[in-house]
N, C-alpha and C positions, 0 to 999 in steps of 0.2 A: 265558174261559180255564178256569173250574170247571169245564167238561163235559170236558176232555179225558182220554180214552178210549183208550190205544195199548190193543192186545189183553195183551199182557204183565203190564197193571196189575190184570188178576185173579187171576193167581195169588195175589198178596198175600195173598186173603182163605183161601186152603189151608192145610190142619190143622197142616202140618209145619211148621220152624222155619226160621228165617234164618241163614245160612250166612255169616262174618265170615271173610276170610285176609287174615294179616299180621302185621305187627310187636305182639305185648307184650311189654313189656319193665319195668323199674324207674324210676320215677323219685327224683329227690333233691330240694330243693329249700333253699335257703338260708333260716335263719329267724331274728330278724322275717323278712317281708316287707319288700322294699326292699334285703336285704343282697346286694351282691355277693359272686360267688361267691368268689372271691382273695382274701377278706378277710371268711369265712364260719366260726365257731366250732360250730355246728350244721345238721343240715340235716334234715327230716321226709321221708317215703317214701311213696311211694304208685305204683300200678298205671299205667303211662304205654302208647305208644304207635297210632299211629292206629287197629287193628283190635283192640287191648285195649278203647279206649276207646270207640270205637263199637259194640262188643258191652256193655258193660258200660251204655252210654245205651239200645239197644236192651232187656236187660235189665231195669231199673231203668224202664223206660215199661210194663211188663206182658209183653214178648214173650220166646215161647221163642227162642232163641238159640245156637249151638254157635262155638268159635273155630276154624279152619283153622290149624295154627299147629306150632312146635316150643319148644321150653323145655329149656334146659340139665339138667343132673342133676346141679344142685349147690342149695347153699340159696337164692340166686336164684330158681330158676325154680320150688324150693318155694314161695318168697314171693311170688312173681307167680300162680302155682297156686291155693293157696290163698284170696289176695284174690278174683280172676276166680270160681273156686267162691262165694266167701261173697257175690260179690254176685247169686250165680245164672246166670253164663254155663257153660255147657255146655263139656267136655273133651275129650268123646268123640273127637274125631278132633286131637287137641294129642298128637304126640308128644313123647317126651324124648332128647334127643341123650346121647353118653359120649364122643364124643371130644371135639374140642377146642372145637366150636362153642361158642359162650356168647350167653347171654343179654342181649339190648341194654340200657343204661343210658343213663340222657338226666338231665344236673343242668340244670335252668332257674330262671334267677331269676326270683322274684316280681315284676315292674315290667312297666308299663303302656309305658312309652317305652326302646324296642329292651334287650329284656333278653338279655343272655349265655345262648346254650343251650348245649351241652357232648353231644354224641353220641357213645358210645363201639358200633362196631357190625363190630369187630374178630371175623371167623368167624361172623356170625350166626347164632345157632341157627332163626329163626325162617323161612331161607330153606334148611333144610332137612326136606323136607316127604316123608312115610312113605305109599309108595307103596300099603301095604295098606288107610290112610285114603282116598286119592283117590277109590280102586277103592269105597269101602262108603258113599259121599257120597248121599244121598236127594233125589237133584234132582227123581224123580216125586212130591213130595209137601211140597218147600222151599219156602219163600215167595220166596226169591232168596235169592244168591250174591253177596255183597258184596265184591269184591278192589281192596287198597288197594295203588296204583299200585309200591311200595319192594319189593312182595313178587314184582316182575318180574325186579328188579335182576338176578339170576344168571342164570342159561344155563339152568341146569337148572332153576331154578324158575320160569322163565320158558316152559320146556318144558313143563311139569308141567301150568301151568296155563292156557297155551295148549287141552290135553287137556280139565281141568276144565270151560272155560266152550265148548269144544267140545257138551260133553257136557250143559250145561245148556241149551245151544242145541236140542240135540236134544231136550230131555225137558219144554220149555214152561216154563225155570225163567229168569225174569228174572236178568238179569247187569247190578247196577250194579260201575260203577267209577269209584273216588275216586282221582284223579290221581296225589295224594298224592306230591309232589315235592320229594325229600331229596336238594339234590345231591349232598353227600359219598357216597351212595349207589350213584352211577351211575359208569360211567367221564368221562363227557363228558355236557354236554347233547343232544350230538348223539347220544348213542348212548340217553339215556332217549328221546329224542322219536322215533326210529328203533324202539323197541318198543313203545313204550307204543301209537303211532301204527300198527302192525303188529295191536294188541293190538283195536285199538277195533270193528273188524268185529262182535266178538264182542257186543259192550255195548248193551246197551237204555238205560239211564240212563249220562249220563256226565256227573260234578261234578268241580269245580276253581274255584281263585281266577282272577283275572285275569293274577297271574303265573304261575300253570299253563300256562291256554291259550295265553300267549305263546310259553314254552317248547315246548308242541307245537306251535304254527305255525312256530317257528325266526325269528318274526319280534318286532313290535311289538304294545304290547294292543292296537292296533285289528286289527292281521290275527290276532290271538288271539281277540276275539271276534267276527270273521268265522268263524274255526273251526269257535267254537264253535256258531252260525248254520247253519253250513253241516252240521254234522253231526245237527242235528234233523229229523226228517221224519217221515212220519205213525205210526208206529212207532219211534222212538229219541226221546231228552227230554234234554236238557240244563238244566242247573242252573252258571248261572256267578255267582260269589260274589265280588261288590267289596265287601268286608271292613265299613266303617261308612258306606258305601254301600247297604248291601241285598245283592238276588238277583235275577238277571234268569231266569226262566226260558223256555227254546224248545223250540216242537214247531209241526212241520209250518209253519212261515213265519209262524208267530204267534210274539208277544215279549213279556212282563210284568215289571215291576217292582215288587216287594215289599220293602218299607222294614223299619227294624230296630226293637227295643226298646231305651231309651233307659235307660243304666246306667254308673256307673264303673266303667271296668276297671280291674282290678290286674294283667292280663296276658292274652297278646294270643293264647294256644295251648289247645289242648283245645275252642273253640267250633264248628270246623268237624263234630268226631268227633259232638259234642254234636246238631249241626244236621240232618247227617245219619241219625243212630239215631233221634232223636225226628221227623220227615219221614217215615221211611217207618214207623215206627209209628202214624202217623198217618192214613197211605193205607191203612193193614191196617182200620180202620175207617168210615174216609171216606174216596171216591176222590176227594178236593178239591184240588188240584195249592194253589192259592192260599191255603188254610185250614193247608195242610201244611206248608207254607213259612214261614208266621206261627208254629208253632208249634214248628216248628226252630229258628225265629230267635228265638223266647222261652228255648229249652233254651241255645243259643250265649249270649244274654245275660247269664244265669244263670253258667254255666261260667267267663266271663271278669269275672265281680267275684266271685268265690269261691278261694282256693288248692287246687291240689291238679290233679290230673286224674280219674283215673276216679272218686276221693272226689267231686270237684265236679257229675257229673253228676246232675240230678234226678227225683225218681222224680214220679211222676204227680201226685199231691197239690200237691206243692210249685210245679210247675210251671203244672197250675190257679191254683193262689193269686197266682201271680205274674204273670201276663197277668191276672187282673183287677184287679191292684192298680198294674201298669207302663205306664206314656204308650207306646204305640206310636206310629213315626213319627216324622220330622227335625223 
């Protein structure tokens, strides 16, 4: 399974940067750890969302990196601005809205067992995307196009970016996509699994949990990860993720399973962003689907016994240190 070889998995190794669209937003979180939120007297802040935090992991691994993205023009989307700058993600194509859009909020409590999350995504700024950006996108020279599944939700952004991974199709620029499945987001299940599913032609790599691919089957995890089976072939990769399970990954009718690192959580969100930023900065070095995998699921491990989210992601060093000093495996 180390040799495997779609043509796509060389771009990676091109001079240009990684392309991230989607949601960042703010996060809050109730502190100590352990407080719920309803009965929360303080709360710390930090840089959230699935396409903040996966550029911010991609980032923090060595990789140039740019977000896709919009941000309010108020002091929100200053503070989400700014953080994403100072950790090194790229702007260039982040516009800033004036009317009413706003920028997403997400409070989640600290807790390992089912913690309150709280999404406020009222006019999203981030799913309105400036057309002059699309149009100046570097797909001849990107390492991929990362688009996280929330950022289909609307019509028009789902239009938009229909066009985008059109366009990376055409210019040999790998298109992953992370499922990335917020229901409050969508009108219906049936109407996320009706784009998203619309969506995937375009995808060379496609990740998601088990309850993802349920969702887009419209069925059970076993016709979920039938799916997700059914959609790898000798060119497209799928990465399906059963949580403290591992990672099954598929390509061409072959199937692998890769075990996790062995850690207490304090909370069960930011691992995935984690898994997938440090994965495919790992293939920009070594094309080792299996070694990639182990070293996503080292970053994911990390992420989930740490507070915070894009704070929690780890930069290179750290992450060395910790696959040799962590039990991998059940």
């Amino acid at each position: 399974m180390s040799d495997i070889m779609p043509v796509w998995l060389n771009s990676l190794s091109r001079d240009g940067c990684f392309i991230v669209v989607g949601r960042a937003g703010i996060d809050l979180y109730p502190t100590p750890a352990g407080t719920q939120i309803s009965s929360a007297n303080t709360f710390s802040s930090d840089v959230g969302g699935s396409a903040g935090n996966i550029a911010v992991a991609l980032a923090r691994s060595g990789q140039n990196v740019e977000l896709l993205s919009s941000l309010s023009t108020d002091a929100i989307g200053d503070f989400v601005a700014n953080n994403l700058r100072n950790y090194g993600v790229g702007l260039t194509y982040v516009g800033r809205t004036t009317g009413r859009q706003r920028t997403s909020l997400a409070i989640a409590e600290v807790n390992a067992e089912k913690p309150e999350v709280v999404i406020y995504r009222n006019n999203a700024s981030d799913l309105t995307l400036n057309e002059t950006h699309l149009e100046k996108l570097p797909f001849a020279t990107a390492k991929a196009i990362i688009i996280t599944g929330t950022a289909l939700s609307s019509e028009q952004a789902n239009q938009q970016l229909r066009r985008v991974a059109q366009n990376a199709n055409d210019s040999g620029c790998p298109v992953v996509f992370d499922i990335d499945y917020r229901e409050m987001a969508w009108q219906s299940p049936n109407h996320a699994k009706s784009v998203i599913s619309d969506f995937c032609p375009y995808v060379d790599l496609l990740v998601g949990n088990d309850e993802e691919f349920a969702m887009l089957s419209g069925g059970s995890l076993s016709e979920g990860k039938s799916y997700a089976k059914k959609f790898a072939t000798d060119i497209k990769v799928t990465l399906y993720k059963v949580g403290s399970s591992g990672c099954e990954i598929f390509w061409n009718h072959l199937g692998k399973h890769v075990s996790i690192y062995q850690v207490t959580a304090i909370k069960p969100f930011g691992a995935g962003d984690a898994f997938l930023g440090n994965l495919l900065s790992h293939l920009v070095h070594e094309q080792n689907w299996l070694e990639a995998i182990r070293t996503g699921a080292a970053a994911a491990a990390m992420v989930v016994s740490r507070q915070g989210g894009a704070s929690a992601m780890p930069d290179i060093e750290s992450l060395r240190k910790f696959q040799s000093e962590t039990k991998f495996g059940l």
